[in-house]
C-alpha positions as CSV (number, residue, x, y, z in Angstrom):
1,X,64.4,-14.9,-96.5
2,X,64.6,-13.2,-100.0
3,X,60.8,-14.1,-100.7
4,X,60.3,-12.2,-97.1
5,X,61.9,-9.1,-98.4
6,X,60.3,-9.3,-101.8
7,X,56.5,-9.8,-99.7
8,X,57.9,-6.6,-97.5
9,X,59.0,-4.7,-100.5
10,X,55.6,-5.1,-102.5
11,X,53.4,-4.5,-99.8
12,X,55.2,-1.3,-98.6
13,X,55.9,0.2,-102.3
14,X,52.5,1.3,-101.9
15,X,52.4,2.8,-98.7
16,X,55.7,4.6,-99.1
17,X,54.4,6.2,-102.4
18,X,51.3,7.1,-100.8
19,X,53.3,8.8,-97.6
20,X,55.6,10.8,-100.3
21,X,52.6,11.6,-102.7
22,X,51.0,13.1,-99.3
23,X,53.9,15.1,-98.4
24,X,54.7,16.5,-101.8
25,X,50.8,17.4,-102.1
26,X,50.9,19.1,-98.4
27,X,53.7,20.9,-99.3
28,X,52.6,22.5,-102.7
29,X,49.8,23.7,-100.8
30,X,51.5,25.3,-98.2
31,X,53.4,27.0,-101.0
32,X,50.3,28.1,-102.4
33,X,48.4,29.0,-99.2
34,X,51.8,31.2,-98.6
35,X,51.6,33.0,-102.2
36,X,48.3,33.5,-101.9
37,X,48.6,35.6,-99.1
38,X,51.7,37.3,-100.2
39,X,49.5,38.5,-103.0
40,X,46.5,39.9,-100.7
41,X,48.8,41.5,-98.8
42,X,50.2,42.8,-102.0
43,X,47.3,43.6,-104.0
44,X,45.5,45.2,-100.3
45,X,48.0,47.1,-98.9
46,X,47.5,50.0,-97.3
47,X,44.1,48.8,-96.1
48,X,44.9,46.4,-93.7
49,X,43.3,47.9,-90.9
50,X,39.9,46.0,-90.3
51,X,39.7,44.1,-87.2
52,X,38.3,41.0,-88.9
53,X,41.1,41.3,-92.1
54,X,43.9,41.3,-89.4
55,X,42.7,38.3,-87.4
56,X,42.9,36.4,-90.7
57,X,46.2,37.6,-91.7
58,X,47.4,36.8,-88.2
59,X,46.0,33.0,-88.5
60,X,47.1,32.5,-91.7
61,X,50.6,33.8,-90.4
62,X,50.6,31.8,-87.4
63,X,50.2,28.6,-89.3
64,X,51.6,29.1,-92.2
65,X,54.8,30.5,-90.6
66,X,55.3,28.4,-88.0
67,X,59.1,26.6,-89.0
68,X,61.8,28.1,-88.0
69,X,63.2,28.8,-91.5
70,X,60.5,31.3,-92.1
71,X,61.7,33.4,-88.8
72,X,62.3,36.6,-90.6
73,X,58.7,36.8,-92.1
74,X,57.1,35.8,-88.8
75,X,59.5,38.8,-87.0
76,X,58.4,41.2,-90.1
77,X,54.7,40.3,-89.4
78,X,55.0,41.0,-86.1
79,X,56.5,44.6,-86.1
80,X,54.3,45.4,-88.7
81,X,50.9,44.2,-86.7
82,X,52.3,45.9,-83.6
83,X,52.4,49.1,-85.6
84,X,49.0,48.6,-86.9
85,X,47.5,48.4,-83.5
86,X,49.4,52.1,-82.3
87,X,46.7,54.6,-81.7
88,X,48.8,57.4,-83.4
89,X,47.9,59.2,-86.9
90,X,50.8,61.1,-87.5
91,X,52.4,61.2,-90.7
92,X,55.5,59.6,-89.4
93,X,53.1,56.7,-88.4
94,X,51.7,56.3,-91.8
95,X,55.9,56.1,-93.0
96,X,56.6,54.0,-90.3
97,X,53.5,51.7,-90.9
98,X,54.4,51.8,-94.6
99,X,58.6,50.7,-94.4
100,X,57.6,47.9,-92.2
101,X,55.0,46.6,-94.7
102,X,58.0,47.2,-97.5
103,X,59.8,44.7,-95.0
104,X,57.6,42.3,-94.5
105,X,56.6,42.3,-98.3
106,X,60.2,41.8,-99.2
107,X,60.8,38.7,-96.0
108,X,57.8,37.1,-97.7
109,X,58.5,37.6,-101.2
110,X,62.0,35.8,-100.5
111,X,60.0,32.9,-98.7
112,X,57.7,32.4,-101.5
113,X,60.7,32.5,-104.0
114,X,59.9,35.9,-105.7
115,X,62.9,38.3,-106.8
116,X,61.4,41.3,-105.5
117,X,63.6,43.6,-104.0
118,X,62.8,46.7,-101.8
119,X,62.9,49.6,-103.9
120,X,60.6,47.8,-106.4
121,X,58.2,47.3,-103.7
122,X,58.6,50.8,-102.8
123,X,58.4,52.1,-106.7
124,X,54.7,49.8,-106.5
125,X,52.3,51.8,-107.5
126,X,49.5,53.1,-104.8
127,X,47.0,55.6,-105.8
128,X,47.1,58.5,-102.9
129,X,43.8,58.7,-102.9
130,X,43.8,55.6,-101.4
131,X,46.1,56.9,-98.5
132,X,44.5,60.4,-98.2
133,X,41.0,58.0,-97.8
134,X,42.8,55.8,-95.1
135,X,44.4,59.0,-93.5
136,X,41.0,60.7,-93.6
137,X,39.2,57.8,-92.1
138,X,41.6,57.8,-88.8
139,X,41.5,61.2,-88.2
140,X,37.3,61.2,-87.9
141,X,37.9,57.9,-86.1
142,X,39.5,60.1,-83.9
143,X,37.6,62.3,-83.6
144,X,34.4,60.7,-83.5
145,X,36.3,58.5,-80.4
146,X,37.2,62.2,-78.7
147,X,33.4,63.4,-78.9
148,X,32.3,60.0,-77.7
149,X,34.8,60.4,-74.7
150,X,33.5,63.7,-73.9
151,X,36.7,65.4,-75.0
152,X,35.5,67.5,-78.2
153,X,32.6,69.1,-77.9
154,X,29.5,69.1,-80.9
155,X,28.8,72.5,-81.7
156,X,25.1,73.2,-82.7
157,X,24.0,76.4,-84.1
158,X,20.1,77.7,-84.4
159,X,21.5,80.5,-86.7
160,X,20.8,79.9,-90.2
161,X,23.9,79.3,-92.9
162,X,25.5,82.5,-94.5
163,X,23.7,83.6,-97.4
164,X,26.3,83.0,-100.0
165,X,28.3,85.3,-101.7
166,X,28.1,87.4,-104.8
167,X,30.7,84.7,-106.3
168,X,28.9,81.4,-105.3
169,X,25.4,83.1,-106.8
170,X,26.7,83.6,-110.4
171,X,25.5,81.4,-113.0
172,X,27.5,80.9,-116.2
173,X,29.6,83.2,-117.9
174,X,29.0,85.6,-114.9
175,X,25.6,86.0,-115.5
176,X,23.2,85.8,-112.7
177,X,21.5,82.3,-112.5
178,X,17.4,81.8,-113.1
179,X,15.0,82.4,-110.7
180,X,14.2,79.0,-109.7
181,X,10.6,77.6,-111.2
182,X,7.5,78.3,-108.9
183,X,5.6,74.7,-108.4
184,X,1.7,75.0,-107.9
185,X,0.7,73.5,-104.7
186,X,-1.6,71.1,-104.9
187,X,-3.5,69.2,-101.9
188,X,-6.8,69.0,-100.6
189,X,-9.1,71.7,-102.0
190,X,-7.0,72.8,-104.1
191,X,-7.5,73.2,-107.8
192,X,-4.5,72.3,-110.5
193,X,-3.9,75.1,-112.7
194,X,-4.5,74.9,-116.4
């Protein structure tokens, strides 16, 4: 009986060490898989909006978050997608939009085991003109989407521009700029000047 549980013991030392050394390696990967995209969302925040960028967030999410002791990131995730895919550019959108990604930064810094907290996530810096860019780029969505609809109408003028002003036309120090250069014409028949 003891040389059956010594035959047992060798042959399943192995396999046992194998099953754990698979588990441990699954697990640091999932940890890395999940830092890895707490730092894109981190480093590309604020420009989140591409279909194709949110469909991979969103998978990565949905697998990576799937246990139930990661509920708060997957709840976080989810009010902040939803408020991605609102149609509205206010400025209260953009705030809304931008405390919900403060959440879900903060739900999956605590899951990764970073100590961030969520005034240093607000106190992150983000240029502006990142937002003004983002801001910018709904509101001509917009619009382009209204004139498409046939709710804004393109205005076309035959009248040529304003001639500019006395202001635009000086040069430097107030003085009047050059007459621009005369270029000879050249083509066929034509001679080139000397």
């Amino acid at each position: 009986m003891e040389a059956l549980v010594q035959i047992l013991a060798v042959v399943a030392s192995p396999i046992i060490a194998l099953w754990v050394n698979t588990v441990v390696t699954e697990h640091k990967e999932k940890r890395r898989r999940k830092q890895q995209l707490f730092q894109s969302l981190w480093l590309t925040r604020g420009h989140l909006g591409t279909s194709g960028r949110l469909e991979f967030y969103k998978n990565e999410f949905d697998e990576l978050y799937a246990d139930d002791s990661s509920k708060r990131v997957v709840e976080a995730w989810r009010a902040y997608r939803a408020q991605l895919h609102e149609d509205s550019i206010s400025p209260e959108s953009f705030i809304v939009r931008d405390n919900l990604l403060i959440d879900l930064l903060y739900e999956m810094s605590r899951a990764v085991g970073y100590s961030f907290d969520r005034q240093h996530i607000m106190q992150a810096y983000a240029p502006q003109g990142y937002a003004d860019a983002d801001a910018d780029g709904q509101i001509i969505r917009g619009s382009v989407l209204e004139l498409l609809h046939g709710q804004r109408a393109l205005r076309i003028s035959t009248e040529p521009p304003a001639a500019p002003t006395a202001e635009l036309s000086l040069g430097v120090q107030g003085q009047p700029p050059p007459e621009p250069a005369t270029l000879p014409v050249l083509g066929p028949g034509r001679e080139t000047e000397s």
